[in-house]
Every structure is written in structure tokens, then in C-alpha cells.
SERO-4910 file (N, C-alpha, C, O; in steps of 0.05 Angstrom, whole numbers):
BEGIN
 pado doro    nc1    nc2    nc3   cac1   cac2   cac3    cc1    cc2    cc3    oc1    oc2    oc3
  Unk    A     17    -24      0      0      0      0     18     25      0     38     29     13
  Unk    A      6     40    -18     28     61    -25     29     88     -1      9    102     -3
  Unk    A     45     94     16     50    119     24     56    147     17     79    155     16
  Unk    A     30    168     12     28    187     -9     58    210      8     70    208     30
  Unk    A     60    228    -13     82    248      6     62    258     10     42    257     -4
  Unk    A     68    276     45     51    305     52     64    320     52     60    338     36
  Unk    A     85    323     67     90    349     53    124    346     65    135    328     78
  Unk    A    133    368     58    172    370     59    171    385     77    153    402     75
  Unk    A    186    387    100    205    401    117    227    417    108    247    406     99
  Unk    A    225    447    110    250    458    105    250    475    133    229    481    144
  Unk    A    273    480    141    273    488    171    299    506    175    319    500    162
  Unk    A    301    533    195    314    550    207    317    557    232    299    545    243
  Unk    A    328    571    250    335    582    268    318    607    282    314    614    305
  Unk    A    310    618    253    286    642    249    266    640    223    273    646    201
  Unk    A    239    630    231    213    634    216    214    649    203    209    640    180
  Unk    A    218    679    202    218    707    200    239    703    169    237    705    145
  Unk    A    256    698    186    281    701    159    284    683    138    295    685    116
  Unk    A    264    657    152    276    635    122    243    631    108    236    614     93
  Unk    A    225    655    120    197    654    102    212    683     82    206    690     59
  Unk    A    225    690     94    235    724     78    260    715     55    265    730     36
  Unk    A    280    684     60    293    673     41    280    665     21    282    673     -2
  Unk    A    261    644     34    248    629      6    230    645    -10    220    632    -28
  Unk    A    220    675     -9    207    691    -23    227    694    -40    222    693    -64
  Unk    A    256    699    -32    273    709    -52    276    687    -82    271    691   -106
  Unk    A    288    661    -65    282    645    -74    268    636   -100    278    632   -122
  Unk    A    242    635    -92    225    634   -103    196    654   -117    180    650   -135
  Unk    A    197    669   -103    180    694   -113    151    689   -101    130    701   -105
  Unk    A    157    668    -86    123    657    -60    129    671    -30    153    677    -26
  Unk    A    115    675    -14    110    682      4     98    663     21     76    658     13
  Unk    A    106    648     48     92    628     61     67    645     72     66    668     79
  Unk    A     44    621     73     25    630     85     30    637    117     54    630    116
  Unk    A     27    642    135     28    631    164      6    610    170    -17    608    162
  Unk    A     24    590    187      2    566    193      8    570    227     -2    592    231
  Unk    A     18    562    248      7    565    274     35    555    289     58    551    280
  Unk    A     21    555    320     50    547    330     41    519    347     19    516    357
  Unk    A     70    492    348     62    473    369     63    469    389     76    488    395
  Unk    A     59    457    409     70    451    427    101    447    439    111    448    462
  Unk    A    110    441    413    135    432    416    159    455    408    181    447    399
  Unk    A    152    484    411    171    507    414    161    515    392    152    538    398
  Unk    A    155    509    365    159    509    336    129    522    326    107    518    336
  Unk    A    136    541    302    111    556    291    125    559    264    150    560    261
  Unk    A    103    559    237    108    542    214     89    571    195     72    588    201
  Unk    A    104    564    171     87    578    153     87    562    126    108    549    122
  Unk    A     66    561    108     62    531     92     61    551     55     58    574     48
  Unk    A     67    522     39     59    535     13     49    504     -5     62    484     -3
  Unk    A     31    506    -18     18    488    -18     35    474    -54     45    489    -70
  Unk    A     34    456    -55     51    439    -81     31    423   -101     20    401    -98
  Unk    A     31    436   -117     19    424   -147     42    403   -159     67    404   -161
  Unk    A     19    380   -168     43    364   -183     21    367   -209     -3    373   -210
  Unk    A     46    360   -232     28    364   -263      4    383   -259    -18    379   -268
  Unk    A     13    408   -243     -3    425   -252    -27    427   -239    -44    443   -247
  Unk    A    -32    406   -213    -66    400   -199    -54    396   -166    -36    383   -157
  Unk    A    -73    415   -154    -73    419   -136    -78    391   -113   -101    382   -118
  Unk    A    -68    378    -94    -68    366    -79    -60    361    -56    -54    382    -45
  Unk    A    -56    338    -38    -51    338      1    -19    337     -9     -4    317     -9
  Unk    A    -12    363    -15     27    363    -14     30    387     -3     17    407    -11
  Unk    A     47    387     16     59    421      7     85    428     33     92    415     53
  Unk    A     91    444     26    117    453     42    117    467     73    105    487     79
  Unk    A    129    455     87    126    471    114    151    480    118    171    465    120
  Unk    A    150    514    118    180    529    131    174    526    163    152    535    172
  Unk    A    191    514    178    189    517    210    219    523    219    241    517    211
  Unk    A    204    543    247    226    550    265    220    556    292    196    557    296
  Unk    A    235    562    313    222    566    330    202    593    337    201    613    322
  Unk    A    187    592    359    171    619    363    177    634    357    201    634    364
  Unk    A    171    661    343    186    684    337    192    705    370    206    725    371
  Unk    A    179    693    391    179    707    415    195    696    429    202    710    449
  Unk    A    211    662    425    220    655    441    247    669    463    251    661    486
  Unk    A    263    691    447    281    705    464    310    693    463    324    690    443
  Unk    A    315    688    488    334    666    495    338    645    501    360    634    507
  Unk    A    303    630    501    298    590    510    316    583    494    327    595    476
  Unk    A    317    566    499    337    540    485    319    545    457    296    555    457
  Unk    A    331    537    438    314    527    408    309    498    414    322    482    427
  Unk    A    285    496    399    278    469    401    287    443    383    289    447    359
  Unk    A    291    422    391    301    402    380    294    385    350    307    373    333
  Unk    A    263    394    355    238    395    325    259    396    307    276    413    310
  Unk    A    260    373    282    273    374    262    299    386    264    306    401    246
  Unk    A    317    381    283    348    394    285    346    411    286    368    420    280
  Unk    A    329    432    290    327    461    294    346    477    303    355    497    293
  Unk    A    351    466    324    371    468    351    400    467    336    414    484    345
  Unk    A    413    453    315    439    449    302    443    471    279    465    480    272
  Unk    A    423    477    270    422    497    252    427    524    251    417    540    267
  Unk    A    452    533    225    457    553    225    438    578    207    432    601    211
  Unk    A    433    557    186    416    570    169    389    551    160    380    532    173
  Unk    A    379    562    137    359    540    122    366    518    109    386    516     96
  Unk    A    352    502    111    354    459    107    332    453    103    311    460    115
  Unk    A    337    433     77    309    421     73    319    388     92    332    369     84
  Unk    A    308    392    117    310    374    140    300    348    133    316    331    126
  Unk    A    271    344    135    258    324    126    238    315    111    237    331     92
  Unk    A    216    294    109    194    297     94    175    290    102    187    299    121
  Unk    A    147    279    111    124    274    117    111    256     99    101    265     78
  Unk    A    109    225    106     86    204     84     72    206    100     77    209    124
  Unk    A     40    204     86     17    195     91      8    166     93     -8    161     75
  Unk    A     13    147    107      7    109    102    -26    114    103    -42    131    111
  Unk    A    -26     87     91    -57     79     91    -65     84    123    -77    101    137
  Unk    A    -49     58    128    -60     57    155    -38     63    177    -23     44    181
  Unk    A    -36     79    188     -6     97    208      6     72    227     29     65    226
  Unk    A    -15     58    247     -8     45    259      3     19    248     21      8    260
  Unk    A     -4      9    228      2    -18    215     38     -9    199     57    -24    196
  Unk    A     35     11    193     62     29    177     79     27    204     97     10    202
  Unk    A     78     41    232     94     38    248    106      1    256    129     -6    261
  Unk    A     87    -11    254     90    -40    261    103    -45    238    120    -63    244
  Unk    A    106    -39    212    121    -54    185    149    -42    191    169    -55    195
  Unk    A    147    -15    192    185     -1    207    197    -23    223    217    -36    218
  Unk    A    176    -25    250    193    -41    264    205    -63    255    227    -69    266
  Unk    A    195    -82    234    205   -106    230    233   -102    214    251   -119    215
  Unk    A    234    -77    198    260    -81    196    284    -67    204    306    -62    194
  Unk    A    268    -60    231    288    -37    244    289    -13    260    302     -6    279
  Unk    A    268     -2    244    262     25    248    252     37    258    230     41    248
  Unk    A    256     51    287    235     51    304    224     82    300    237    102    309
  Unk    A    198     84    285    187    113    279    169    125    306    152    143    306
  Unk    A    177    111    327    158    119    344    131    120    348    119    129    328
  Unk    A    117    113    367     87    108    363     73    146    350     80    169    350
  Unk    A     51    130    343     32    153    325     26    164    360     21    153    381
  Unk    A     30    199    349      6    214    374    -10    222    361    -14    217    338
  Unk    A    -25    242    381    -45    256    374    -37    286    370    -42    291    394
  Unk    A    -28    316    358    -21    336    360    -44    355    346    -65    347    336
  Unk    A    -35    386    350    -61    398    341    -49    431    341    -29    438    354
  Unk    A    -64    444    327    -55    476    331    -77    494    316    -94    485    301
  Unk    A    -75    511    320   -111    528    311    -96    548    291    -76    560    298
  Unk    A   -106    549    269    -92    568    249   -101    601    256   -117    607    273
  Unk    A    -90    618    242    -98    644    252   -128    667    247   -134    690    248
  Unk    A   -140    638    239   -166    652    232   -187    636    262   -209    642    271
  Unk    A   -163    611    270   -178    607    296   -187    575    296   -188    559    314
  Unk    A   -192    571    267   -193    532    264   -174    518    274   -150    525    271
  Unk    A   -182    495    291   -167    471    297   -159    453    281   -174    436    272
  Unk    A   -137    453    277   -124    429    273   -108    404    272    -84    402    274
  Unk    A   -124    389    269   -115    361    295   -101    335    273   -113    331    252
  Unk    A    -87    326    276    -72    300    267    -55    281    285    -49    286    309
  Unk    A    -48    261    272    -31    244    292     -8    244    270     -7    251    247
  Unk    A     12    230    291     50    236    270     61    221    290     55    227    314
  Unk    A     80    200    286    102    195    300    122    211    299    132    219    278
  Unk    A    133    219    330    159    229    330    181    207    344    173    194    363
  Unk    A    205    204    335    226    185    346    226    192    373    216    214    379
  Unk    A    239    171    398    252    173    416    274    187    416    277    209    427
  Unk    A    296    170    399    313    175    397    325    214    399    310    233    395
  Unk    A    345    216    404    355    250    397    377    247    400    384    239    421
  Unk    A    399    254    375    374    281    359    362    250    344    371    228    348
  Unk    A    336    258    324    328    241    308    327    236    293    315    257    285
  Unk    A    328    223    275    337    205    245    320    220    223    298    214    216
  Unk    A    338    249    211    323    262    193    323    256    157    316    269    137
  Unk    A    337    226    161    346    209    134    314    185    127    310    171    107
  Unk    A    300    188    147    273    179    137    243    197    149    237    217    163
  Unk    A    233    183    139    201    209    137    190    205    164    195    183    174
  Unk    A    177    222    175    161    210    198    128    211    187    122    227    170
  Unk    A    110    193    198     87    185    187     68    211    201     72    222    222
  Unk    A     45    216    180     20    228    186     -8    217    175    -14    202    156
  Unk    A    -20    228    192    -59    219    185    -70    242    196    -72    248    220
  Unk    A    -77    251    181    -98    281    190   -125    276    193   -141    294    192
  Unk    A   -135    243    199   -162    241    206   -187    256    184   -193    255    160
  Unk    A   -199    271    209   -221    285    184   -211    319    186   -226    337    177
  Unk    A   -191    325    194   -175    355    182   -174    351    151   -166    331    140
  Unk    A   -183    377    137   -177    386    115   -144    387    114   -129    389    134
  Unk    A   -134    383     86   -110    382     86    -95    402     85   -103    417     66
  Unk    A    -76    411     97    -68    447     89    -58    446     57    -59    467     44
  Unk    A    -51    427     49    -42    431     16    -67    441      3    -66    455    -17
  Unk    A    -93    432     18   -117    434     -2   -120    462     12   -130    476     -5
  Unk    A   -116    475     31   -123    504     40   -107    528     36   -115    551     40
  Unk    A    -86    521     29    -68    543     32    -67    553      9    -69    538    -11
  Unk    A    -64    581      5    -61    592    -18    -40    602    -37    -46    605    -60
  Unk    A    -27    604    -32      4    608    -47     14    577    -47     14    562    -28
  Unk    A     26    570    -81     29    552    -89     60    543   -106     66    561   -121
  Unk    A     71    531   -106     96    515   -121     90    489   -143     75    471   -136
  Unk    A     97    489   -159     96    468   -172    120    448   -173    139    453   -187
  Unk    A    118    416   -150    132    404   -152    151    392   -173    140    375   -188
  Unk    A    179    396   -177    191    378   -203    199    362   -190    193    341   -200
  Unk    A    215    357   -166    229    336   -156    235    336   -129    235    353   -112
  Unk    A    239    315   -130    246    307    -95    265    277    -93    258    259   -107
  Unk    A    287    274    -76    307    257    -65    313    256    -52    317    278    -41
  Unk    A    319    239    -42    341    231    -16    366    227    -24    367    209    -40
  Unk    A    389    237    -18    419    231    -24    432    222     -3    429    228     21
  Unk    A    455    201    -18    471    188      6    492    182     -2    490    169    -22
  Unk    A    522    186      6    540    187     -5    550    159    -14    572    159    -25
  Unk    A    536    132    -10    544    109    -14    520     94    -17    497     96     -8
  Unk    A    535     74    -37    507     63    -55    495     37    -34    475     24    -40
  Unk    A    511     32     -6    500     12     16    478     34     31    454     29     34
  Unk    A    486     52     38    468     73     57    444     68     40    424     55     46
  Unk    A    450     82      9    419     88     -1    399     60     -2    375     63      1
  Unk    A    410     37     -7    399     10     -5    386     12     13    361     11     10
  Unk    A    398     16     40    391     11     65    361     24     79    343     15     93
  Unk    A    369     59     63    337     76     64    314     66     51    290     67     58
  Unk    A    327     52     24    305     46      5    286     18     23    261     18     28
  Unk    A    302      3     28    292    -21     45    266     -3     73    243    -10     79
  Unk    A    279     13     81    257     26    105    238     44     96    220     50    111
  Unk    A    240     57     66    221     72     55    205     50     52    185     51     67
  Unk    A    206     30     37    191      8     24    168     -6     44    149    -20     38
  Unk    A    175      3     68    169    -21     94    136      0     96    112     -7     96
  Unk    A    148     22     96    127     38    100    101     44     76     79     53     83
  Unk    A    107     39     52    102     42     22    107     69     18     88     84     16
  Unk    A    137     80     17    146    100      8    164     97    -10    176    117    -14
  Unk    A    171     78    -24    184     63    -45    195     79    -64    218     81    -73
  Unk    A    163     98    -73    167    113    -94    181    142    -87    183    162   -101
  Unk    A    190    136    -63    212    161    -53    233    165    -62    245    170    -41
  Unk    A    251    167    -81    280    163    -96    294    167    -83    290    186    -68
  Unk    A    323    147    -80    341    154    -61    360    148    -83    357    131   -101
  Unk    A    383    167    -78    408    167   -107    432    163    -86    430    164    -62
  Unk    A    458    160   -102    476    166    -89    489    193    -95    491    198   -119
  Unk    A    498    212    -75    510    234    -85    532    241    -68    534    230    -46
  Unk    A    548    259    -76    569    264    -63    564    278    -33    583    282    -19
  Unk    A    542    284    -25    534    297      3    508    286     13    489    284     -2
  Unk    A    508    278     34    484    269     43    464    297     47    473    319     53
  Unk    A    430    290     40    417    309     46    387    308     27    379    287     17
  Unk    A    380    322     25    354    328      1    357    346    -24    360    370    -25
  Unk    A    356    333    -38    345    354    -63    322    362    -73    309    342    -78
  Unk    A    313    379    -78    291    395    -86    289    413   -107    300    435   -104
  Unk    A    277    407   -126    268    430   -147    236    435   -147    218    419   -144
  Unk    A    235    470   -153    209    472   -148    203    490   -173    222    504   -177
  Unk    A    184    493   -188    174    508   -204    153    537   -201    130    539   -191
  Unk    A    169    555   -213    151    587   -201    137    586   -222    140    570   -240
  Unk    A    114    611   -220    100    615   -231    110    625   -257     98    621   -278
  Unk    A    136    642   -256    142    644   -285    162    621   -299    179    625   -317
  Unk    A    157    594   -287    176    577   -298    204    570   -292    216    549   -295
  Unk    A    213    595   -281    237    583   -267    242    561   -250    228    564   -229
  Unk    A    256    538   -249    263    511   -235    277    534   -219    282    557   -228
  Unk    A    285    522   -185    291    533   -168    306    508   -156    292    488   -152
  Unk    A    326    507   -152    335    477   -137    343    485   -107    351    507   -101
  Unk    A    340    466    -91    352    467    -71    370    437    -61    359    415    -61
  Unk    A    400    441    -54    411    421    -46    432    420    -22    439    444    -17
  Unk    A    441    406     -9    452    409     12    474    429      7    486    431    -14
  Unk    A    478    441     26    508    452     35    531    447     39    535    429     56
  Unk    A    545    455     31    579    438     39    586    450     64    583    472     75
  Unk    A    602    415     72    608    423    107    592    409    128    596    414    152
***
């Protein structure tokens, strides 16, 4: 059973600055989407593939813009980061809990599904479940699972849009990428591409409205 993408993680130090990068970027503006529990407040842009709107889309996260001097939070390596990273990605499984039980068998412990939630700024709730790892820091070389229940999808709500061209996983050795492909698969994320490349990390190309491809790929160092 196939595990759809929801959406990509790209992540900073400051909300503020890496919604004010990727405008440059790209010539989009993140919507604002809300803040979690877990230190972290997000702003979203929703991802067309072939051109049709669907449950995809991008989340810029960072910590509170109020936080001051707290610690940064651990959410997606947050806390290690100097600048902007496309961190991680988000599958949708059929069924979340049966997806966590298939990880485990060959390894992978994605952590049990919770329950999380945050009210957007017009005041709606929104509620889903997601495994987050035990582990820390945590394993940002595979996806962590979501089910948004009966929440509307923010891909389907949000208004400023990207047109997906690509998406990967890179790994500097052709045993590593085997090894992801085997735990994408477990989950039905199969159709996730994992290449070998000279830097571990993500690649991303995204398409603007005037056609420009926009790539994004790891950093050296």
C-alpha cells in the first residue's frame, strides 16, 4: 500500500528570515500556519504536481518568533542549525499504525503515532496524529508518518502555491541508499528516490509561476 508524500520540511533558526529567504528564492511568500507545542511555529505553501492541486505542500518551520533566549527546540534539528535545510519529509500510510509495526520489523523505530493539534490564525483547529522518534537528535534520513483524520489538508487550503519537479534523498554510498530504500519500502514510500550523491541530504526542485526551476541542495560542510 502506497504511502502518499505530505508534505517536505525545510527548517531554520528564524521563521521570519527563512519565510523572507524562500520569497527570494522563489518569488512565494509562506502563508502563516500556527505554533506547536513543541517550541515550533510554521508557515506553509501548498505543491501542485502536473499542474493540480493536492494533500502536498511545504512547511518552513522554526522556532517561536517570541522565544528570546529559551533554548531552540530540538523539532527537526532546529537546535543544530545555522541557516535554512530542507531537514525532512512527511508520508501519509494507509493505515499509520500498521506502517509503524512494518518499520519495526526491519528496524526502524518511527515511534508510536500521537495525537497533535494547533488552531490556524483565523482560529480553526487542527488536529492529526504523527510519530515522532525517541531517539535525539532524530533520524532526519527517513520520513516520519502522518494521518490528518477528518482535518482538511493544508495543501488543499493554503493559498500560495509551487509546482513540484522533484524530490530525493541523497547518500553518499550506494550501501546507505539500499539501506533507506529497504525502510522507505516497509512503510510504502518506495516511490521516494534515493540516489547516491556526493553529500548526504535532500534535493529539491520547485517550479515558479514564471517557470523558473529553483533547486535546492545540501550545503557543503
Amino acid at each position: 500500500m502506497t504511502a502518499r508524500l505530505d508534505h517536505i520540511v525545510i527548517a531554520a533558526p528564524d521563521l521570519a528570515a527563512l519565510v523572507g529567504w524562500f520569497a527570494v528564492r522563489t518569488g512565494v511568500v509562506a502563508q502563516p500556519g500556527g505554533r506547536h507545542p513543541t517550541g515550533t511555529q510554521n508557515a506553509l505553501v501548498a505543491l501542485t504536481v502536473g499542474g493540480q492541486r493536492g494533500p502536498q505542500y511545504i512547511e518552513l518551520i522554526g522556532p517561536y518568533d517570541d522565544a528570546g533566549d529559551a533554548p531552540r527546540p530540538t523539532m527537526f534539528g532546529i537546535d543544530r542549525l545555522t541557516g535554512p535545510a530542507v531537514q525532512t519529509f512527511a508520508v501519509h500510510p494507509v493505515d499509520i499504525d500498521r506502517a509503524v509495526h512494518d518499520a519495526l520489523a526491519v528496524g526502524w523505530e518511527t515511534g508510536p503515532a500521537r495525537e497533535l493539534s494547533r488552531s490556524t490564525p483565523e482560529g480553526e483547529l487542527l488536529q492529526w496524529r504523527l510519530t515522532q522518534q525517541a531517539e535525539v537528535p532524530a533520524r532526519l534520513d527517513v520520513p516520519f508518518l502522518i494521518d490528518w483524520g477528518a482535518t482538511r489538508h493544508p495543501g488543499e487550503t493554503v493559498a500560495p502555491a509551487l509546482e513540484l519537479v522533484e524530490f530525493a534523498r541523497l547518500e553518499p554510498t550506494a550501501e546507505r541508499a539500499e539501506a533507506l530504500r529497504r525502510e522507505y519500502a516497509a512503510v510504502g514510500a518506495e516511490h521516494i528516490d534515493v540516489r547516491v550523491a556526493e553529500r548526504a541530504g535532500y534535493l529539491l526542485k520547485l517550479r515558479t509561476a514564471a517557470g523558473e526551476v529553483v533547486e535546492f541542495r545540501p550545503e557543503p560542510g
